[in-house]
C-alpha positions as CSV (number, residue, x, y, z in Angstrom):
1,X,100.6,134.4,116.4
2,X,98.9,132.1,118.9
3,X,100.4,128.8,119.4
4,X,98.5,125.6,118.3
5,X,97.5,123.3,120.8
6,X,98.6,120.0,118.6
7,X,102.2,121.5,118.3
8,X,102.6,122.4,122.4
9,X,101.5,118.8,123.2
10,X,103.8,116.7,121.5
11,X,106.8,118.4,123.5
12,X,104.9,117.6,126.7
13,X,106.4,114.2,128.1
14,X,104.4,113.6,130.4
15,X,101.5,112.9,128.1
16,X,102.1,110.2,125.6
17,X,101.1,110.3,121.5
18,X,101.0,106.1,122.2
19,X,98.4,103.8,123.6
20,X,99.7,100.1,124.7
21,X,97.8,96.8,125.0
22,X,100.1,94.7,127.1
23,X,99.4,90.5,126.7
24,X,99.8,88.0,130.0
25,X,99.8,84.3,130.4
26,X,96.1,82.9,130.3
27,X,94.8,79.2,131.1
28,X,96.1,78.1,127.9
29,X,99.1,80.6,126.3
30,X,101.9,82.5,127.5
31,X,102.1,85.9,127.2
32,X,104.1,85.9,124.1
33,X,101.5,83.1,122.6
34,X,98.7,85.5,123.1
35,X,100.7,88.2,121.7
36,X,101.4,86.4,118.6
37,X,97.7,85.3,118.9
38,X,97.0,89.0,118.5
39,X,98.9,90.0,115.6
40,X,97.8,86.9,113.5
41,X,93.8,87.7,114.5
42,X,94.0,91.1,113.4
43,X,92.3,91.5,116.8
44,X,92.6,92.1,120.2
45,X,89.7,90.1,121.7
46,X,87.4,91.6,124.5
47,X,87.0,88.9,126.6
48,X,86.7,90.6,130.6
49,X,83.8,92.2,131.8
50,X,85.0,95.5,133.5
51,X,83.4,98.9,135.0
52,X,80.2,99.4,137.0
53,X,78.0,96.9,135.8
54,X,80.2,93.7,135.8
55,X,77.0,92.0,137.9
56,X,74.8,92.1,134.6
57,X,77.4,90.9,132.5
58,X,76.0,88.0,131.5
59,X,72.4,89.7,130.5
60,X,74.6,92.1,128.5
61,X,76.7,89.7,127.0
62,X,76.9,89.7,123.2
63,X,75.2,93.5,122.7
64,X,76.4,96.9,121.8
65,X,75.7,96.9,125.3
66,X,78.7,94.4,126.2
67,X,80.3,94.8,129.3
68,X,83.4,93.2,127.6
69,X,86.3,95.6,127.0
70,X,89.7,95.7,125.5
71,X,92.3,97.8,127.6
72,X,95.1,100.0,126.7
73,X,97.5,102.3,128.8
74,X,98.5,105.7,128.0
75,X,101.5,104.9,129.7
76,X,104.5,106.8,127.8
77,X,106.6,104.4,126.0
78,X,109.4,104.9,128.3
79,X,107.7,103.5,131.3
80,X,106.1,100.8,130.0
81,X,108.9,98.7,132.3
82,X,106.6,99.9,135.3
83,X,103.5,98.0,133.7
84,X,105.3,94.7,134.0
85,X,106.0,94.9,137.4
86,X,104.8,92.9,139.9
87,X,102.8,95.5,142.1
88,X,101.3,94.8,145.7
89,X,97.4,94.4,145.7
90,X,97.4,94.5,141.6
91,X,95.1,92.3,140.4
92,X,96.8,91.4,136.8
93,X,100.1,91.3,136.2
94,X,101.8,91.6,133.0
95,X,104.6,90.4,130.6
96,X,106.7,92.7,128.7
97,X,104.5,91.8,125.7
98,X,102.5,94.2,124.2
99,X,101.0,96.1,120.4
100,X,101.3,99.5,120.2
101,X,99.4,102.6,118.4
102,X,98.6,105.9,118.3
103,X,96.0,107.5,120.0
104,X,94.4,108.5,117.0
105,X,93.8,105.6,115.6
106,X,92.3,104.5,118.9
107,X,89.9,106.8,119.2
108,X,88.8,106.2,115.7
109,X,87.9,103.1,116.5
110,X,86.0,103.9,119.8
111,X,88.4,104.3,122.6
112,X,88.1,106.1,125.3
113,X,90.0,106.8,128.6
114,X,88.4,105.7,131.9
115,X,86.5,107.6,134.3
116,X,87.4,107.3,137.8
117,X,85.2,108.1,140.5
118,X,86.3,108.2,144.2
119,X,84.9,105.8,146.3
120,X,87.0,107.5,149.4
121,X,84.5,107.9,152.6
122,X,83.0,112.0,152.8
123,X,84.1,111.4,149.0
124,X,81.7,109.1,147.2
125,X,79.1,111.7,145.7
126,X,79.7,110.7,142.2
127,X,79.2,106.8,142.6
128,X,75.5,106.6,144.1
129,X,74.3,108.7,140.8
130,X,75.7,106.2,138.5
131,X,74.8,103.0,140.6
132,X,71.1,104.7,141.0
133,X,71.2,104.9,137.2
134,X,72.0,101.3,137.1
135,X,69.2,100.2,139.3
136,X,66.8,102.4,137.7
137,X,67.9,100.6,134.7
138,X,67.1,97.1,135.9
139,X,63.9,98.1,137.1
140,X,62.8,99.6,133.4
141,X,63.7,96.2,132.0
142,X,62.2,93.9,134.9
143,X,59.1,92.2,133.8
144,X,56.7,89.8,135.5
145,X,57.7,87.6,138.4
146,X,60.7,89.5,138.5
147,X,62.4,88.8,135.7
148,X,64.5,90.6,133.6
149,X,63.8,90.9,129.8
150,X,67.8,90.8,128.5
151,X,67.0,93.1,125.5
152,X,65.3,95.6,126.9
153,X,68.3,95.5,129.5
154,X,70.9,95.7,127.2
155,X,69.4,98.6,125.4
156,X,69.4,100.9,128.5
157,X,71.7,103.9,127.8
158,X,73.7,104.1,131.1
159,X,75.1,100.1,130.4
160,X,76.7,102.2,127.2
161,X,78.6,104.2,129.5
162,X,79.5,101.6,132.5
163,X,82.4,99.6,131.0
164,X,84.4,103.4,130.9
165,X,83.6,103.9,134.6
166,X,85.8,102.6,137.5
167,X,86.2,103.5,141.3
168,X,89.4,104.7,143.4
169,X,89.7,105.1,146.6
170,X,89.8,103.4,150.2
171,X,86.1,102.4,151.4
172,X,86.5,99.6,153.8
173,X,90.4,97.7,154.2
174,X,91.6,97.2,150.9
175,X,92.8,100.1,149.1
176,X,91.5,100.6,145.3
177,X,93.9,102.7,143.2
178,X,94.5,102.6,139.4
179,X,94.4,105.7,138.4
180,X,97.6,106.1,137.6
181,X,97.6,102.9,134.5
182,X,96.2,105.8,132.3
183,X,94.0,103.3,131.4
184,X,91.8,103.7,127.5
185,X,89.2,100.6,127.1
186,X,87.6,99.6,123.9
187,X,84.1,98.1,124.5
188,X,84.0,94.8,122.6
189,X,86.8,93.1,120.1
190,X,89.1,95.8,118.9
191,X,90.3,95.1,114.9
192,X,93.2,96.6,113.6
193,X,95.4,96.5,110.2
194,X,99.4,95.6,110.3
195,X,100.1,99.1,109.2
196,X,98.0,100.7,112.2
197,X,100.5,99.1,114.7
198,X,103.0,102.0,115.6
199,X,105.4,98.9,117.2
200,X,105.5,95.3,118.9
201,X,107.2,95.0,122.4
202,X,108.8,92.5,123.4
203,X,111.9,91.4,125.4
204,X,115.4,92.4,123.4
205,X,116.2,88.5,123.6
206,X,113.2,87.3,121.9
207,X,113.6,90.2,118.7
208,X,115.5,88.1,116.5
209,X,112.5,85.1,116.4
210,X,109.8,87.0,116.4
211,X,110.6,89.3,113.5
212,X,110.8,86.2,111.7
213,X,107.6,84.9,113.3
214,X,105.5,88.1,112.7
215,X,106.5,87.9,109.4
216,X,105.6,84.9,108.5
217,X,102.0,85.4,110.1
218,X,100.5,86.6,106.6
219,X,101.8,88.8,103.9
220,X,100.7,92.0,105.3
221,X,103.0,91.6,108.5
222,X,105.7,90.9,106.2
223,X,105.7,94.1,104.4
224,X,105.3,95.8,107.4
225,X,108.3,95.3,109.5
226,X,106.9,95.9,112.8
227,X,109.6,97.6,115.1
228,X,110.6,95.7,118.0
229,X,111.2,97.4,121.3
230,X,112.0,96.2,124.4
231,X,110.3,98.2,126.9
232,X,113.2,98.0,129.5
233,X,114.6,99.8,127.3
234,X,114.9,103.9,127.8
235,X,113.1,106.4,124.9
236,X,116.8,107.3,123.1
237,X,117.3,103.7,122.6
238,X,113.6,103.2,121.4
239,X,113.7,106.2,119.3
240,X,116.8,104.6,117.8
241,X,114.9,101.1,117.3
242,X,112.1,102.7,115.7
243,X,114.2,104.8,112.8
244,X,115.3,101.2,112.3
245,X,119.3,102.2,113.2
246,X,121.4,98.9,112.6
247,X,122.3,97.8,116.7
248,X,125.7,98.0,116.2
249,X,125.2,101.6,115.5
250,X,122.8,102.9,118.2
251,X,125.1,103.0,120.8
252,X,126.3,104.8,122.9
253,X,129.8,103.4,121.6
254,X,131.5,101.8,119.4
255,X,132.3,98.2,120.0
């Protein structure tokens, strides 16, 4: 009998069942502020403008159009250290803060991985189509005097497609490579329920306070004791976090 496909890949770990948002410090919060932010909205809020048509943002902005996206990393959960890192020529960097969930749930709420096209010299035929698509798009919605009318603008099919699309590659000094995040993005304010949330991260120091802070958030994070993992941590140890094993018994000895 032929194998299923759903029972090979969950004994590949290279690919991960998990999608991670990770928080950082803003203006006004901490990392952990926003994080807590988070779980008491029910909400991760779309608040960047990302992909190939981050110059028409602002016509866009507020549509089913929006350029606004949520992001998430199919990072496997024992590598989700790497993330935090400080990393040369990264633009954002991130705390070891972070909701997790399965990438089922994301995609039934509209996730989707990102497209990268490269943007490498003798290997840029992909991004002229897409930016030709984009000024075709503008000119459809430009109207007299040269103005262009928002709605029609924001109702052009390729801006549905542009906040999934990014570029890799080395065009002029500065290399652009993020392909390897494994990034998903949500287009617009992604809601989720308590019970959705696969786990919290957070850094093993910090566990003891937020569990009592998530659950005093609202009743539904009480009855949900959240995991906690800290994503130095290595997968036995998580594994062991997330079947809820009492510390003093998770090893790997007795003290």
């Amino acid at each position: 009998m032929a194998d299923k496909i759903e029972d090979l890949l969950q004994r590949r770990t290279d690919l991960s069942t998990f999608l991670i948002h990770l928080t950082r410090k803003t203006k006004n919060f901490d990392a952990r502020s926003n994080l807590l932010g988070i779980l008491r909205e029910h909400a991760i809020i779309a608040r960047t403008e990302l992909g190939m048509a981050q110059t028409y943002a602002t016509q866009l902005d507020g549509t089913a159009a929006t350029q606004r996206v949520v992001c998430f990393t199919e990072t496997p959960l024992e590598h989700a250290w790497m993330m935090t890192r400080e990393i040369e020529n990264r633009q954002r960097s991130f705390a070891p803060y972070g909701v997790v969930f399965t990438k089922t749930t994301c995609r039934r709420r509209s996730c989707n991985p990102v497209w990268y096209l490269d943007i490498t010299p003798g290997h840029d035929w992909l991004t002229p189509p897409i930016n030709e698509l984009v000024k075709m798009a503008v000119e459809n919605s430009t109207v007299k005097k040269g103005q262009i009318d928002n709605g029609v603008l924001a109702a052009q099919p390729i801006f549905r497609l542009t906040p999934f699309i990014e570029q890799m590659g080395k065009p002029l000094e500065v290399r652009k490579e993020f392909w390897w995040e494994r990034e998903w993005r949500h287009a617009g304010d992604f809601s989720f329920s308590p019970r959705s949330v696969v786990a919290v991260l957070a850094p093993r120091s910090e566990h003891g306070s937020l569990e009592t802070e998530i659950a005093a958030l609202d009743e539904r994070w009480k009855k949900r004791k959240v995991p906690l993992l800290d994503p130095e941590w290595g997968l036995e140890r998580m594994i062991a976090a997330l079947a809820r094993i009492d510390e003093d018994d998770a090893g790997p000895w007795p003290e």
